[in-house]
C-alpha positions in Angstrom: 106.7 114.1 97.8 109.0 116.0 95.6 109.8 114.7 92.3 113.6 114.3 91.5 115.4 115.8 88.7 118.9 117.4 87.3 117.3 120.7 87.8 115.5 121.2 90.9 113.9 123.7 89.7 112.1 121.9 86.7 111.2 119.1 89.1 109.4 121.2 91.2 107.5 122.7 88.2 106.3 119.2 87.4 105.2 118.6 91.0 102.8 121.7 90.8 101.8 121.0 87.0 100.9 117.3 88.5 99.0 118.8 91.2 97.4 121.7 89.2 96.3 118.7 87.0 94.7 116.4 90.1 92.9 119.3 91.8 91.5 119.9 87.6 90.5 116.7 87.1 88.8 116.5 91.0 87.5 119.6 90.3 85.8 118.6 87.0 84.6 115.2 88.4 82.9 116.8 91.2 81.2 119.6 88.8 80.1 116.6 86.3 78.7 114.5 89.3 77.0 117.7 90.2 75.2 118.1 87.4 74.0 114.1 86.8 72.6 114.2 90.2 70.9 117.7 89.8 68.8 116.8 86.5 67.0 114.4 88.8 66.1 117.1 91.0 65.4 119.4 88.1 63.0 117.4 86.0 60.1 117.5 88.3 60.4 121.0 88.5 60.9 121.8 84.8 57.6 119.6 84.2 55.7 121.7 86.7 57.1 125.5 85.4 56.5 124.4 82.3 54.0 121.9 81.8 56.0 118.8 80.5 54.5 115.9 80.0 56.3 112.4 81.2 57.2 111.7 77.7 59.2 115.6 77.5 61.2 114.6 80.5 62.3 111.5 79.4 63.3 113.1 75.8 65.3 115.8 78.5 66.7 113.5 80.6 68.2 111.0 77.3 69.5 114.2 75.7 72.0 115.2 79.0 72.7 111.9 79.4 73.5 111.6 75.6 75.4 114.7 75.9 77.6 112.9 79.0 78.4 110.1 76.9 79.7 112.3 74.1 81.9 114.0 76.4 83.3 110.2 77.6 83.7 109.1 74.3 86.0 112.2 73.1 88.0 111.8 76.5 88.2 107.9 75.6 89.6 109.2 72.1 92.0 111.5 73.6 93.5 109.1 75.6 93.6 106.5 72.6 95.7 109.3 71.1 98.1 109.5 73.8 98.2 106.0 74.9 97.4 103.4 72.1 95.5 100.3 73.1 94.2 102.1 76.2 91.1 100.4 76.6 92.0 97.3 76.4 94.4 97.4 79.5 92.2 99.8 81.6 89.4 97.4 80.8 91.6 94.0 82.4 92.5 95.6 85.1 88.9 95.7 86.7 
């Protein structure tokens, strides 16, 4: 689909930019779906290299999943800044 514009040329330089932007964003889902499905695999073998206890893996695993909910909250205030009420109509949609 090509976008439509007085200057052809600009239009198709917002095509790419929009598709530069998807493949980003897919790329950046995939890596941060990656890594929330890998500390499940890692835990048991951090707590055998290095002698963790169950209460140590627990602490681990809160502190990444802690660290993904900072990053969610700083995208959620991002897009507050951009869109104003954003929440609220994302969250009546579903």
């Amino acid at each position: 689909m090509r976008a439509l514009g007085a200057n052809g040329r600009k239009a198709d330089a917002r095509a790419v930019s929009r598709g530069r932007t998807l493949w980003t964003a897919c790329a950046a889902h995939a890596l941060h779906d990656g890594y929330t499905d890998l500390i499940y695999l890692l835990l048991p073998i951090w707590q055998a290299e290095f002698g963790l206890g169950y209460g140590a893996l627990a602490f681990l695993r809160g502190l990444a999943t802690a660290t993904m909910v900072q990053h969610w909250q700083r995208l959620v205030t991002c897009l507050q800044a951009i869109r104003p009420g954003w929440p609220d109509y994302a969250l009546r949609s579903w």
